[in-house]
Structures are given as structure tokens and as C-alpha cells.
N, C-alpha and C positions, 0 to 999 in steps of 0.2 A: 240225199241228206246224210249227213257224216253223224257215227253215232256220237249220243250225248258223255255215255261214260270216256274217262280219255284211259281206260284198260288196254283199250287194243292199241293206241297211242304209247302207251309203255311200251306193249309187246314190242310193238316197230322199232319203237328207239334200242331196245335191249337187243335188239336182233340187227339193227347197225351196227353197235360196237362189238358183237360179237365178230361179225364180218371184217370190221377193222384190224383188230386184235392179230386176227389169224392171218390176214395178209399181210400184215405188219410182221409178222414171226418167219412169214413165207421169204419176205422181202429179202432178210439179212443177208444169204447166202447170195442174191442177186445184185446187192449192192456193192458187196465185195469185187463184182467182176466192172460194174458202168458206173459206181457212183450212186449215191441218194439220187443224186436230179436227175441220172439217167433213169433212174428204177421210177421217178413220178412222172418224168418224161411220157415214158412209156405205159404206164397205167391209165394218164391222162388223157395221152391219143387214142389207143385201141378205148376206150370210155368212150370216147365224142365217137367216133366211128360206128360201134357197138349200137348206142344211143340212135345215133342218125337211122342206121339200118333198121331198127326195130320199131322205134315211133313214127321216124316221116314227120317230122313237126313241118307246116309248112307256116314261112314268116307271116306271108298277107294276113294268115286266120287272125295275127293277134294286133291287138292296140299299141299304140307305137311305145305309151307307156310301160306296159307289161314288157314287150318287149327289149325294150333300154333296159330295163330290168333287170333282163334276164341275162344281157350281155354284161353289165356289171357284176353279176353273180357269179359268171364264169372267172373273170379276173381275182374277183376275191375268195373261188375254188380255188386257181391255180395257185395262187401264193401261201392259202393254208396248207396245199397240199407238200407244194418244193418247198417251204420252208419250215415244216413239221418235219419232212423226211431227213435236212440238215442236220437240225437240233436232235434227233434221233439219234442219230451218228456220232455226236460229240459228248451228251447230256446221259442219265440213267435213263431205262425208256419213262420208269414213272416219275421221273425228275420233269420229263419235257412233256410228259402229257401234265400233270399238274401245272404244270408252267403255261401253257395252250389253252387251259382249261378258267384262265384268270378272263379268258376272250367272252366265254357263254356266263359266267359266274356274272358277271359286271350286267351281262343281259338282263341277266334272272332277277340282279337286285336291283334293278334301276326299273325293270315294265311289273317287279314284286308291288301287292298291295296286301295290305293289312297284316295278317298272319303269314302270309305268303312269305313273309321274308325270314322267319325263322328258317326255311329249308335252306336258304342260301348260304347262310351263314353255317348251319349243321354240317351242310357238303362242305365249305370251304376248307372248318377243321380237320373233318375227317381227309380233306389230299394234301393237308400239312402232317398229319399223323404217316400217312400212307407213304408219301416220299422223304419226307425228311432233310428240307435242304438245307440244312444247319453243318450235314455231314458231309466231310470232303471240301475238295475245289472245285469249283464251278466255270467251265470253259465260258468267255465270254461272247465268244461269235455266237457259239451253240445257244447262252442266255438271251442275247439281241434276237434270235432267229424264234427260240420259242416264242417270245412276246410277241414278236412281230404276228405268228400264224397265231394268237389269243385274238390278236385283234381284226384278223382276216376271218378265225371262227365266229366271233362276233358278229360281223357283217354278214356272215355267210347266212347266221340264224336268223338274222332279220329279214335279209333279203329269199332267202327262201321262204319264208313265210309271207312275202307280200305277194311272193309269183305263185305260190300253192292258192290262194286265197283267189287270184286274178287269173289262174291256169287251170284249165281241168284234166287231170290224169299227168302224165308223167312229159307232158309237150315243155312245160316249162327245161324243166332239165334236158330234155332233148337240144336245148337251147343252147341252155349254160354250157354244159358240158365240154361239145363242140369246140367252145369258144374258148374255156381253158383247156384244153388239148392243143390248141392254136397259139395260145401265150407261150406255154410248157415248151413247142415244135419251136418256136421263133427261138427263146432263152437257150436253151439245153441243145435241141436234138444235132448243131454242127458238131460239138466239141465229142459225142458218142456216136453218132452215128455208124464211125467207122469200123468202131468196134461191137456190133451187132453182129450173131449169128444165127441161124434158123433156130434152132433152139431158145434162146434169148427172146426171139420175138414172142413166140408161142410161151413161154412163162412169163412175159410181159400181156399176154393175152386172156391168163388164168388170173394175173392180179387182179387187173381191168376190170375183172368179172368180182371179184372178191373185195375190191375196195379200187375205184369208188362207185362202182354202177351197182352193186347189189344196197349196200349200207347209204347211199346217196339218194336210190331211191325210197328208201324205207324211210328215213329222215324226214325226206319231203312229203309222204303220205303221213306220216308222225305229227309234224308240223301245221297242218290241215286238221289234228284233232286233239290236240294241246295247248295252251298259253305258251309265248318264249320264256315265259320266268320258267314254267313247270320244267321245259324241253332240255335248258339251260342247265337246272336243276341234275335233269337225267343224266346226263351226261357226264357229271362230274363220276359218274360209276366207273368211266375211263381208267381210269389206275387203278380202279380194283378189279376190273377186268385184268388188267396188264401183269396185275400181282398175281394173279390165280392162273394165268398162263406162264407166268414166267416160272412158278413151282412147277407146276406139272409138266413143262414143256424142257424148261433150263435147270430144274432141281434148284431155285431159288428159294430161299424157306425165309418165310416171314417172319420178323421181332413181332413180339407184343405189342408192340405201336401200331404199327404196319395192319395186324390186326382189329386193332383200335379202330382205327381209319375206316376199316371196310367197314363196320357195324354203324360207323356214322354216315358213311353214303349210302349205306341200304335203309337206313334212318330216314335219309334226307328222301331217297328214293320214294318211300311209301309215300311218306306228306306230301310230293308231287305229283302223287298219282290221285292222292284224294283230296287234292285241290285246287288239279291244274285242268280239267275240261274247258273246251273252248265251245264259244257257242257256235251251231251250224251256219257256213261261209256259204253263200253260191259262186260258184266259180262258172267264170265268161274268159271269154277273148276277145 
């Protein structure tokens, strides 16, 4: 039985986007050498591999439902994945997570009841304070590409909460994962491959581990003791994560807005913590 408080449900979640953040910061210097889609190429495959070797999912255990599932999950992994790492590339980083971030918000407020909808709208201000897209010009490949991976994170939240719910322990993602790794290897891996090194694998093998197989799984045990509004909710902490790494990490120093913003996600944050417990699922195959 999954506990009732969703505290430890936050902790997961906050300790996904930490894992994100920082593989995200890991990435830059790697993408300068294969490309975004090489850098998600690569995370994506040693992931499913990773996955495979350590769970052993085997398909017969699961219902055919669960299992379609879970292959659909995989595809809309892959697409949040290569196509966040695009708009990455072209976009501020908290331009494109705020932008990505419109994927779980829409969650939040549309499976939101009553009061619940306050947090959604709190987060939303606070990652229009936070990035600020008033400022500057805006690349529009890099625009199309973050929406597109809002509404692949969408998917991803739903659908991983129907396979956490209908999967027990981490089989499900052993699943998915796989499977976008297999998208990713079809899409991407001719046009890079040839320019892989031993090196390069092995720091393709250290993302892998840091985003998406650590913060992937934590999501999906997250998700098992949260509502999608709360989880949705959480998430929106993304750019304030991103802000707080990019000071310390890049000497980025934040306006007063920017400011503003994080005290409305950590706003929004609480009221999802103390409104979002899910009631206890049994999970079958």
C-alpha cells in the first residue's frame, strides 16, 4: 500500500528535476560535439538498455492493455525527449522549459477540482515571471519544438500514471524506455553515429543514468502517490530549478521578476503538496 501523505510524492518529484537540471547542464558541452538529437539519441538508448538489464521486464507478465501502454509511452518519451533537447538549443533554457511546461500545466488544470485550481494558475504566473517571454526574439523552429515536447509531456503524465497504477515497481518503464530508445536509434543514430567515440559513448552512458533513467524513475514512483493536477503542478518548479543552476553553475543573476516567479512556484509547490495525495492504487499485470 503506497503511503497516504503525497510528501514523499514531492520528494520524488523534486529529486527528478534535480536529476534533469544537472544532466541538462552536463549535456551542453556534448552537444556541441553530435547535436541535441545526438546527445538524446544517446541517453535514450543506453536508458532502454540500462532498464532492460536491471528489471528483466518480461512482456507475457502484462495485460495486453498495459502493455500498449506502455509502448505508447515510450514514443511520447521520445519525442518529449529529441524535441526539448532541440528547443534547448535555439530557446533560453528557462524560455523552453516554461514553454514545455504549458504540456503538464494543461494536465493540472483540466484533472484540477475545486480549489485545486488555484495552484495552477499560481505556477503558471510564477514561469511567466521567471522567463519572461516578452524579451527578445523568439526562434520559431525552437517555439514549434518546445510546444510540441509540452504536449508529449502531457501525454507522458498521463500515460505514466496509467502504467504506474496498472504496473508494479519500475516493469512499466522497463518497457517504455526501450522503446523510445528504439524511436530515438531509427530517427537520429545514422546521421551521428559516425561520429561517436569511446569517450562519447561513456558520457552518453553517465547521462543515461542522470536523465532519463534516474529522474524517470522517480516520476513514475511520484506519480503512483500524487494526482496529475498535483504532479503537473510540481513540475512547474522546472525553471526555477534551471534559474538557480544557471546562477550558480553559469553566473546568471536573476531580476526581481525572475525572483518573483520562484516564490510563486514554491507557492504553487506547497498547495500541491497539501492537496495532491492520491488514494492507494493496487498495481497488477
Amino acid at each position: 500500500m503506497l503511503p497516504s501523505t503525497p510528501r514523499v510524492g514531492v520528494a520524488l518529484a523534486v529529486g527528478a528535476m534535480l536529476s534533469v537540471q544537472l544532466g541538462l547542464a552536463v549535456s551542453v558541452s556534448l552537444a556541441n560535439q553530435i547535436g541535441p538529437t545526438g546527445v538524446a539519441w544517446l541517453r535514450l538508448a543506453w536508458a532502454g538498455v540500462l532498464l532492460l538489464v536491471l528489471v528483466r521486464p518480461r512482456p507475457s507478465a502484462f495485460r495486453r492493455p498495459a502493455l500498449l501502454t506502455c509502448v505508447v509511452l515510450g514514443f511520447a518519451t521520445a519525442g518529449m525527449t529529441i524535441l526539448f533537447m532541440v528547443a534547448a538549443t535555439r530557446l533560453p533554457l528557462g524560455t523552453a522549459s516554461a514553454l514545455e511546461f504549458l504540456g503538464p500545466l494543461t494536465v493540472a488544470i483540466v484533472r484540477g477540482r475545486g480549489g485545486n485550481r488555484v495552484w495552477p494558475v499560481l505556477a503558471a504566473a510564477g514561469v511567466v515571471l521567471l522567463t519572461q517571454p516578452w524579451q527578445g526574439g523568439t526562434d520559431l523552429i525552437g517555439l514549434g519544438c518546445a510546444l510540441a515536447a509540452a504536449v508529449c509531456w502531457g501525454a507522458y503524465i498521463v500515460l505514466t500514471q496509467r502504467v504506474g497504477d496498472e504496473v508494479s515497481g519500475l516493469r512499466g518503464l522497463a518497457v517504455s524506455m526501450p522503446v523510445a530508445g528504439l524511436v530515438a536509434t531509427f530517427v537520429h543514430a545514422p546521421s551521428v553515429v559516425g561520429d561517436l567515440t569511446l569517450p562519447l559513448v561513456l558520457a552518453g552512458l553517465g547521462l543515461a543514468v542522470l536523465v532519463p533513467v534516474v529522474p524517470f524513475s522517480l516520476e513514475m514512483l511520484a506519480l503512483r502517490r500524487l494526482t496529475a493536477s498535483a504532479f503537473g503542478t510540481l513540475m512547474s518548479l522546472e525553471p526555477a530549478i534551471a534559474l538557480v543552476l544557471g546562477l550558480i553553475v553559469l553566473h546568471q543573476v536573476p531580476n526581481p521578476a525572475a525572483v518573483a516567479g520562484i516564490a510563486f512556484v514554491v507557492a504553487a509547490g506547497i498547495g500541491a503538496e497539501r492537496t495532491g495525495a492520491r488514494e492507494p492504487v493496487k498495481a497488477g499485470a
